[in-house]
C-alpha distance (Angstrom), angle and dihedral (degrees) to the residues before:
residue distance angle dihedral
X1 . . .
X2 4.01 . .
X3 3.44 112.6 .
X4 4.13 112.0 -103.7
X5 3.89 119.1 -109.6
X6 3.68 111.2 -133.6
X7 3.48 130.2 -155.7
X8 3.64 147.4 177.1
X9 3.63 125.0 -104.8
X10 4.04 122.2 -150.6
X11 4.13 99.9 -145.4
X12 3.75 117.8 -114.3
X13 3.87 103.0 -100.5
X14 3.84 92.1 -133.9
X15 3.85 98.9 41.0
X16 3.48 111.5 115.8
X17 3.72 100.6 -156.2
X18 3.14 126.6 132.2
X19 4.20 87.1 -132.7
X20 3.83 85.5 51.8
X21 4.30 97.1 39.6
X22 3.98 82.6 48.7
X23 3.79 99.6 47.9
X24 4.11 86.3 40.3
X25 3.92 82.2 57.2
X26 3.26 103.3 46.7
X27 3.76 97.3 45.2
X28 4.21 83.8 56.3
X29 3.65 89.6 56.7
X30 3.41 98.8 41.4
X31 4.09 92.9 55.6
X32 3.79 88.5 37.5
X33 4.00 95.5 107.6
X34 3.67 131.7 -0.1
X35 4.00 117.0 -114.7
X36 4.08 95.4 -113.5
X37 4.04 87.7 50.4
X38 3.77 86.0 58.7
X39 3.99 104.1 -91.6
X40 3.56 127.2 175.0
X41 4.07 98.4 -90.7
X42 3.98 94.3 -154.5
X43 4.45 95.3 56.7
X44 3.58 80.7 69.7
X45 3.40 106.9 36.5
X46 4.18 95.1 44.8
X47 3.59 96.0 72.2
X48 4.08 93.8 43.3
X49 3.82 83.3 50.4
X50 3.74 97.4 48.2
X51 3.82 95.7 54.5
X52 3.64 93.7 47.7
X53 3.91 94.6 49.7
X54 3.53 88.7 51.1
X55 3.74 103.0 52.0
X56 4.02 82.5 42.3
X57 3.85 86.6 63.7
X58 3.23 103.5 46.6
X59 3.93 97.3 44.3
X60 4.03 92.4 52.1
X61 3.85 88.3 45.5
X62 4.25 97.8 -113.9
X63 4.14 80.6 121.7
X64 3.94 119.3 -118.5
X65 3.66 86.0 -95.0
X66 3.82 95.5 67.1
X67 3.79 88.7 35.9
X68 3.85 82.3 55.9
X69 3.71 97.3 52.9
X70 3.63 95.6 44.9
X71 3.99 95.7 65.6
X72 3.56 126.2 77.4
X73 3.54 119.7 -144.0
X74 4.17 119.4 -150.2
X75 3.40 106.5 -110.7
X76 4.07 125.6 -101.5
X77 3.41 121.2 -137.9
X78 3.49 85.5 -82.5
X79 4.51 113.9 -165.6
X80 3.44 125.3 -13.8
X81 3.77 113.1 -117.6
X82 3.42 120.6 -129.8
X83 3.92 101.6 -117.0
X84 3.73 116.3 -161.7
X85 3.75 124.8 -156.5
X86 3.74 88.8 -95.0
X87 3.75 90.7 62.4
X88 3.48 117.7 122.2
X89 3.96 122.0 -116.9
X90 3.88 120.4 -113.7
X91 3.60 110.7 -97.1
X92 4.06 126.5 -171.1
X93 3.17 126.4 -35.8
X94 3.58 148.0 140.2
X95 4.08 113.6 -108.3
X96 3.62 124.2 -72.7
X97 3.86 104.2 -92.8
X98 3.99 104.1 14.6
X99 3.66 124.9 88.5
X100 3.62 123.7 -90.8
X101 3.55 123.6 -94.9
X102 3.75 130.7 -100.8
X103 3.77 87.3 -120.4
X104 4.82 111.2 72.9
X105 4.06 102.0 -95.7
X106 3.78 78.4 -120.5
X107 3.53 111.9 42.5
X108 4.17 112.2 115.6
X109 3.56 125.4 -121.6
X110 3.65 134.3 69.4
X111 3.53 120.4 -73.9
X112 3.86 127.0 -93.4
X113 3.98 92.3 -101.5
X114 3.59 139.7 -9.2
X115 3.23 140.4 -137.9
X116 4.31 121.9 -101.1
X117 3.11 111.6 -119.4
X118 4.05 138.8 166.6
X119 4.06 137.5 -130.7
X120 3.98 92.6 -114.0
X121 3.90 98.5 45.4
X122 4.54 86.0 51.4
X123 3.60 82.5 50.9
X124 3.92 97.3 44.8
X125 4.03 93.2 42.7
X126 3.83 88.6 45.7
X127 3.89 87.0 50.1
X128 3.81 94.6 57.5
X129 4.19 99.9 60.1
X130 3.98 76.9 47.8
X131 3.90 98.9 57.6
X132 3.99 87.6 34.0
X133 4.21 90.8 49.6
X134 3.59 91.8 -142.4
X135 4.09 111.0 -156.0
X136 3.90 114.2 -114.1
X137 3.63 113.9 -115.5
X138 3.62 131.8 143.6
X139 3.93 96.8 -157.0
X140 3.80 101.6 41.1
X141 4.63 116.4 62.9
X142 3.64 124.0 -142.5
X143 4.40 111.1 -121.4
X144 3.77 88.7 -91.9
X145 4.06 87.1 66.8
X146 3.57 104.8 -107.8
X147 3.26 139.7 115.9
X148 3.61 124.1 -98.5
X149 3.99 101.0 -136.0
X150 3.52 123.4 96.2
X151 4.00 98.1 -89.9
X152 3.86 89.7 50.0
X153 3.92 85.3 48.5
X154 3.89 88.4 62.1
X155 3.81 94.1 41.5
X156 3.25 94.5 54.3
X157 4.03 102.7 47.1
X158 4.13 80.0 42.6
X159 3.84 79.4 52.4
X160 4.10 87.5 -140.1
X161 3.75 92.2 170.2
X162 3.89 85.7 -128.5
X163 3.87 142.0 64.9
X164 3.62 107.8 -99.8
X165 3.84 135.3 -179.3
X166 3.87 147.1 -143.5
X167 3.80 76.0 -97.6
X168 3.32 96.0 65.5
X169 3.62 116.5 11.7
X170 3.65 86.0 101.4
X171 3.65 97.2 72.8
X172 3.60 90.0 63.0
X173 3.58 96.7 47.4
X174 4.15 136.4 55.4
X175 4.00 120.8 -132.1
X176 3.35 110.2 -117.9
X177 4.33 131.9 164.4
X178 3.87 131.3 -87.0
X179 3.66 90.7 -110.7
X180 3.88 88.3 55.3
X181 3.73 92.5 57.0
X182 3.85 119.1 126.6
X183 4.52 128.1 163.7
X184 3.57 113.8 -67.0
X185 4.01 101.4 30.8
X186 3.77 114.7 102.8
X187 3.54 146.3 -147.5
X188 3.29 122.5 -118.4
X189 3.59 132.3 -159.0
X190 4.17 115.7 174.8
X191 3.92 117.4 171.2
X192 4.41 102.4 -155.6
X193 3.29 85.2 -167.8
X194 4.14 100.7 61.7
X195 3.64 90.3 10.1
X196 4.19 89.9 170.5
X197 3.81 93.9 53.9
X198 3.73 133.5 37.9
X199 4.09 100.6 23.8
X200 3.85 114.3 107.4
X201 3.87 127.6 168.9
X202 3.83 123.4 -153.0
X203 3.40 135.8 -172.1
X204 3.86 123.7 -120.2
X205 4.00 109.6 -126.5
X206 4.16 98.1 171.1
X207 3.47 136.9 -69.6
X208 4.24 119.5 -70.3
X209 3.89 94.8 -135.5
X210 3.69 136.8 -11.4
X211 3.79 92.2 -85.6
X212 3.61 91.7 71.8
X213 3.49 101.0 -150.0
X214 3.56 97.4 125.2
X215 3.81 130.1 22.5
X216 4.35 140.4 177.4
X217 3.54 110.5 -80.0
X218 4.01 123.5 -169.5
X219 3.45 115.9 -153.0
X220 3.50 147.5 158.4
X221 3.73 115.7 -125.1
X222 3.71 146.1 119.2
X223 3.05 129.4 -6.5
X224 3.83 88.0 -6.2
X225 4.03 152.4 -24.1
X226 3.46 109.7 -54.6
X227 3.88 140.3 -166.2
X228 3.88 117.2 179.1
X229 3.39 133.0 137.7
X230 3.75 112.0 -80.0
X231 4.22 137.4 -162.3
X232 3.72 114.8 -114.8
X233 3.29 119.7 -53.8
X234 3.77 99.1 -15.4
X235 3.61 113.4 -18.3
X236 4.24 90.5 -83.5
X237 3.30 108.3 1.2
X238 3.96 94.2 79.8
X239 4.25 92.1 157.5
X240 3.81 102.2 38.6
X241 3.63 99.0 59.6
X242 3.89 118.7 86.2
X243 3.57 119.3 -157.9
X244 3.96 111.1 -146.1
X245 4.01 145.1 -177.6
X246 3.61 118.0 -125.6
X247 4.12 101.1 -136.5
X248 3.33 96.9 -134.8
X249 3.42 95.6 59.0
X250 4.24 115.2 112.1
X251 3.94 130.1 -178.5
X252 4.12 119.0 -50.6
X253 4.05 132.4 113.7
X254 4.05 109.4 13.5
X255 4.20 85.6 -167.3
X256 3.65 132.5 19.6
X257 3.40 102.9 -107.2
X258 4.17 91.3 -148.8
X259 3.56 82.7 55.7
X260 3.91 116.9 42.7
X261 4.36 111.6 26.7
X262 3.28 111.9 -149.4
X263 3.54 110.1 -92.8
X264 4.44 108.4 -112.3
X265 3.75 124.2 -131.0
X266 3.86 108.0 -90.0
X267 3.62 106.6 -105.8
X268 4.19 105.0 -123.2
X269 3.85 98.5 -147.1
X270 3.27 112.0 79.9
X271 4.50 109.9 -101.9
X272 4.12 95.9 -141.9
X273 3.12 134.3 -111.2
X274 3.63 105.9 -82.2
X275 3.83 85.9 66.1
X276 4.18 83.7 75.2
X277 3.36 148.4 47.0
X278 4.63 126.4 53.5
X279 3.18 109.9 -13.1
X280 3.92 108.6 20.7
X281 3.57 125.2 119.2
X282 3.78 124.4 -174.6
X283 3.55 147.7 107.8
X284 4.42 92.2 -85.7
X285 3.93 82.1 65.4
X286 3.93 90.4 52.1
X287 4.26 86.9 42.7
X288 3.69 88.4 54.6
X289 3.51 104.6 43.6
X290 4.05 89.0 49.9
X291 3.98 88.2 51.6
X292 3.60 92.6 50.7
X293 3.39 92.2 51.5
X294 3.96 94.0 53.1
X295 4.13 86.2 50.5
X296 3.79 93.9 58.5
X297 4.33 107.3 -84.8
X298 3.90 94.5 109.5
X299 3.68 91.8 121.8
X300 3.82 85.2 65.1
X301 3.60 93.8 59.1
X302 3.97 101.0 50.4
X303 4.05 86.1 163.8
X304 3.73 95.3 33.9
X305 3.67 138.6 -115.5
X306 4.09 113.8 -21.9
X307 4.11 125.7 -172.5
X308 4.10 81.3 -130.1
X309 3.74 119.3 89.8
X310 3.64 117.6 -128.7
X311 3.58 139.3 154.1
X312 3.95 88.6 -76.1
X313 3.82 93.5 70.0
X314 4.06 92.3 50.1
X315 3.60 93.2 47.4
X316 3.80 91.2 43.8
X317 3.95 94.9 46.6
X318 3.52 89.2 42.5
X319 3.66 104.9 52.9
X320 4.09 82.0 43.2
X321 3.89 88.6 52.8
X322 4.10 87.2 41.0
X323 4.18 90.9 59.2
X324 3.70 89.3 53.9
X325 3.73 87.7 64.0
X326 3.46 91.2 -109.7
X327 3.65 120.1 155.7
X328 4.12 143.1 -165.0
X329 3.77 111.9 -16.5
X330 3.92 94.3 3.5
X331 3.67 81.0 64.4
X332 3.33 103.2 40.9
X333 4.30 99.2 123.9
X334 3.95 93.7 -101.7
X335 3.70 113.5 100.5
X336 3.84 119.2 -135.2
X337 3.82 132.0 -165.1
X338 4.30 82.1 -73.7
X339 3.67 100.3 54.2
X340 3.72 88.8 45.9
X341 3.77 101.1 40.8
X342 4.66 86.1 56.4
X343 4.06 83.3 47.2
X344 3.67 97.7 53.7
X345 3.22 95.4 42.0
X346 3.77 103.6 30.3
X347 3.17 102.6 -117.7
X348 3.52 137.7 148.9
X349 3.69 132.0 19.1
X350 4.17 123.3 -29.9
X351 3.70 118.5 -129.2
X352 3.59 118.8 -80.4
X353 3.74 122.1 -109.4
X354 3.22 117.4 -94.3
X355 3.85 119.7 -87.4
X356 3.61 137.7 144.4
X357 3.56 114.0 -72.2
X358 4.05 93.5 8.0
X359 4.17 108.0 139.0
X360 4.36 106.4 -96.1
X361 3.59 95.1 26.5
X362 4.05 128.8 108.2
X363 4.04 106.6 -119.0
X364 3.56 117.6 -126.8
X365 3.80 114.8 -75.6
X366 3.73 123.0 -91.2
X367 4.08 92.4 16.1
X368 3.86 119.4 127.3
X369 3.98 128.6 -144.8
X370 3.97 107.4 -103.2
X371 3.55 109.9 -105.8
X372 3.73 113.1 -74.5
X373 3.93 100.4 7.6
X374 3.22 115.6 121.0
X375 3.87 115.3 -116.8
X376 3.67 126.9 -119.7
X377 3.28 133.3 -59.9
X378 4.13 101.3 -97.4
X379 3.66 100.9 4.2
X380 4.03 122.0 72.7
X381 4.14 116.6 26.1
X382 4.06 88.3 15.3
X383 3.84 109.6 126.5
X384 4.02 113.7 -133.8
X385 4.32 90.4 7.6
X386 3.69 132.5 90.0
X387 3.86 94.4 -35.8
X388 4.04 124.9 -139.4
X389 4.16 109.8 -32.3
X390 3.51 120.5 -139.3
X391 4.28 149.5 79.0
X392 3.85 107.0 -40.3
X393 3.18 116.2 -109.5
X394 3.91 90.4 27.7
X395 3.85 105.0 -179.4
X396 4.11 120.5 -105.0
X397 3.98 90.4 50.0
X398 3.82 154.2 6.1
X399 3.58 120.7 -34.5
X400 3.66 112.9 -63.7
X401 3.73 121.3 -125.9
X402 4.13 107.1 -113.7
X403 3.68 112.4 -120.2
X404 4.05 116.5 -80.8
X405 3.92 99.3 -120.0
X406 3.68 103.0 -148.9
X407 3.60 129.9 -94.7
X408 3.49 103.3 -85.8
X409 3.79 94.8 79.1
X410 3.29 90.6 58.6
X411 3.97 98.5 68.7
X412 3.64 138.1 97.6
X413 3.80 120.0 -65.4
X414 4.30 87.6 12.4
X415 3.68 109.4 139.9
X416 3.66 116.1 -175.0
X417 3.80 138.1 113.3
X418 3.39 102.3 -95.8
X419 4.19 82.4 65.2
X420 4.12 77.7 60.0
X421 3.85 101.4 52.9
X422 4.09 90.3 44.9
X423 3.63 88.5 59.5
X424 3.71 102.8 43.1
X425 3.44 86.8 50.4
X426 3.69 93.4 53.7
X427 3.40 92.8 56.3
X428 3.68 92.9 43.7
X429 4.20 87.6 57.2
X430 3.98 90.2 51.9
X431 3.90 97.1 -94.3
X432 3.58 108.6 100.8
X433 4.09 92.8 102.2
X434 3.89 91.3 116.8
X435 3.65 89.6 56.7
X436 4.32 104.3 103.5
X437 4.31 76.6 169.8
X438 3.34 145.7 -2.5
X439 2.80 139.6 -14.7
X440 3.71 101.7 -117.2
X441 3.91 148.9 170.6
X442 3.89 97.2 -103.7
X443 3.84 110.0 85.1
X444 3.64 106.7 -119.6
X445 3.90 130.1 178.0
X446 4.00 90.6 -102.0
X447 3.51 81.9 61.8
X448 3.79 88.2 57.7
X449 3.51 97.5 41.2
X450 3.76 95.2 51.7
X451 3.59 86.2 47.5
X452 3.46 96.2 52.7
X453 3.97 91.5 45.9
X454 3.91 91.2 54.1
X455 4.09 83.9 48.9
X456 3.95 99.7 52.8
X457 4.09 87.0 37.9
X458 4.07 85.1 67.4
X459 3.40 86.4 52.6
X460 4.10 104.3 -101.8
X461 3.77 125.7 141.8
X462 3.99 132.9 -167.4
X463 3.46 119.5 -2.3
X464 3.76 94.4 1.1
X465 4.33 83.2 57.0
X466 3.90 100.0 51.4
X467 3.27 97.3 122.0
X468 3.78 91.0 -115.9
X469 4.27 109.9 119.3
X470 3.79 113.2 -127.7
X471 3.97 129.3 176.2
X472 3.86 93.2 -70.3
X473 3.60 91.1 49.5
X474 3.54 102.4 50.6
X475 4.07 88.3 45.0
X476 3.43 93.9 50.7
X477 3.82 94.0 42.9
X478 3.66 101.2 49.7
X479 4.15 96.5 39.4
């Protein structure tokens, strides 16, 4: 009988199959992580070893079948377990598949030695459990070995060589300062008190914008790994979260590059005005915005500069065109070949703090223009902008729009009344479903969510949709 030929198949990528789903799976994990970056040595050597055994079998006569039955295949990741709050976090232990290490899986203290590694090759082994979407658990481990819960996450793109936890991720690791923060150091938040629920690690990918408020976590959590951009240190938990520096760590990226573009050369010549005002969306809004922060207007941009208009660019530009003594239509919000010729060059004068009644800047809430002034530039008279300011229900006319407050009390951890009135009014428009109580003063992320469902239900997308209420919003919402 002539001996079979055997060959591999690549699986159809719209076959539904389980043969085909399976061999698409196993070909993921098998390309997950190269050997010499500390890749599980059996996903590639399974298959290899499969074919071989088989062909084996059938040439001595034993039948592929028995040749079949007689190998054993490392395990995948296999189901995800439904974990339940009660669930107990990972603790140490070596990785799924290898022998254990001379050192108790649960003894404290850092190991003996660790392995060098640098900033780009955390970022790239992070990166792969993100393309592959690997399932959170914290009893089942991915086919590199390590557990697929949040500390395992971090041992694995610090390529420990064991499964850590929030417990003792620290001993790896040296504290260090927010300002000190660079990709691939993490921060760390473990509770001793409830060590199996509440602790959570993430790793540090780069700041979002230069105001470094928020910044691109990776994480593993439910359903699946995650990267996003995240508040400070973990959405509101500001204090509890430690950021770290794993010590093996040596020179490589400064920035994630998925997270922070390099910022272009600022084109001289002025681009024209189509390039600005509702609507546009290009890098000249983004140049603008990071100029105008430089000349003083970084309390308009509370999330940084953004290639979207909004209302954050018009105040900005106008307040900037406002300090130059600028009045009417030559301060309109909208720069011209003027306004950008003084911010390329930086000349002229910066934007004045903000105080009540300075040009740019929201007034105080519930104030009213003396009699006969004229109101600011943006605010009172201007169609589409912050509406008329004042007590609703002033007398003389239909209610009044209140003042927009600014959007600083509209952060995380504000608490103030104005935080109130935004999310009784919410509910009074029909989108107070993500309210469980309240409303209250403390900004919450129902507030956000509610805000961001009013936003998208007028239509906006992106940046103008973040959930964060600017002028237009607060017109809209309280007329």
């Amino acid at each position: 009988m002539p001996v079979p030929a055997f060959e591999e198949y690549e699986p159809a990528g719209d076959c539904a199959c389980p043969g085909c789903a399976q061999r698409r799976r196993a070909l993921a994990r098998a390309r997950a992580i190269p050997l010499r970056d500390g890749g599980h040595p059996a996903a590639r050597g399974a298959r290899r070893a499969l074919v071989l055994a088989t062909a084996a079998g059938v040439v001595l006569g034993g039948g592929g079948s028995a040749a079949l039955a007689a190998v054993n295949p490392v395990p995948g990741p296999g189901p995800v377990s439904l974990d339940t709050p009660g669930s107990p976090q990972g603790g140490r232990s070596p990785l799924h598949g290898r022998p254990a290490p001379a050192k108790p899986a649960g003894a404290p203290g850092a190991p003996s030695a660790v392995k060098r590694i640098d900033r780009t090759s955390i970022i790239t082994r992070a990166k792969t459990w993100l393309d592959a979407k690997v399932p959170y658990s914290m009893s089942t481990y991915w086919s590199d070995g390590y557990r697929q819960d949040c500390s395992g996450y971090v041992s694995m793109a610090w390529n420990l060589g064991t499964n850590e936890w929030t417990g003792s991720l620290d001993k790896f690791a040296t504290k260090i300062t927010k300002d000190e923060l660079l990709p691939g150091d993490m921060l760390l938040f473990h509770n001793p008190a409830d060590p199996t629920n509440g602790s959570h690690v993430v790793l540090f990918g780069g700041w979002v914008d230069e105001t470094r408020t928020h910044y691109v976590a990776y994480e593993q959590t439910r359903p699946n790994t995650r990267k996003g951009a995240t508040p400070y240190g973990y959405w509101n938990n500001a204090t509890k979260y430690v950021p770290y520096r794993f010590n093996g760590v040596t020179a490589g990226l400064a920035e994630d590059p998925a997270s922070t573009d390099p910022k272009p050369a600022v084109p001289t010549v002025f681009p024209g005005a189509t390039q600005f005002g509702p609507g546009a969306n290009n890098e000249h809004v983004a140049q603008l915005g990071r100029m105008l922060i430089e000349r003083g207007g970084r309390r308009f941009y509370p999330k940084g500069a953004n290639t979207a208009w909004s209302d954050a660019d018009r105040l900005a530009t106008q307040a900037f065109q406002s300090a130059q003594g600028w009045t009417g239509a030559d301060a309109d919000g909208i720069p011209g070949t003027h306004t950008w010729q003084l911010l390329v060059e930086h000349k002229g004068k910066d934007i004045r703090p903000s105080a009540e009644g300075a040009p740019g800047s929201p007034p105080r809430p519930g104030t009213v223009p003396a009699p006969g002034a004229a109101p600011a530039p943006g605010h009172a008279g201007t169609p589409g902008q912050g509406g008329v300011h004042g007590p609703v229900g002033a007398p003389g006319g239909p209610a009044a729009v209140p003042g927009y407050p600014g959007t600083s009390v509209f952060r995380p951890g504000s608490t103030n009344p104005f935080v109130t009135a935004l999310g009784r009014q919410l509910v009074k428009k029909g989108f107070g479903k993500n309210y469980t109580s309240g409303p209250g003063p403390r900004w919450s992320e129902a507030d956000r969510r509610s805000v961001e469902a009013f936003q998208r239900a007028q239509g906006w997308r992106g940046a103008a949709a973040d959930g964060y209420p600017g002028p237009e919003t607060w017109r809209r919402l309280f007329a």
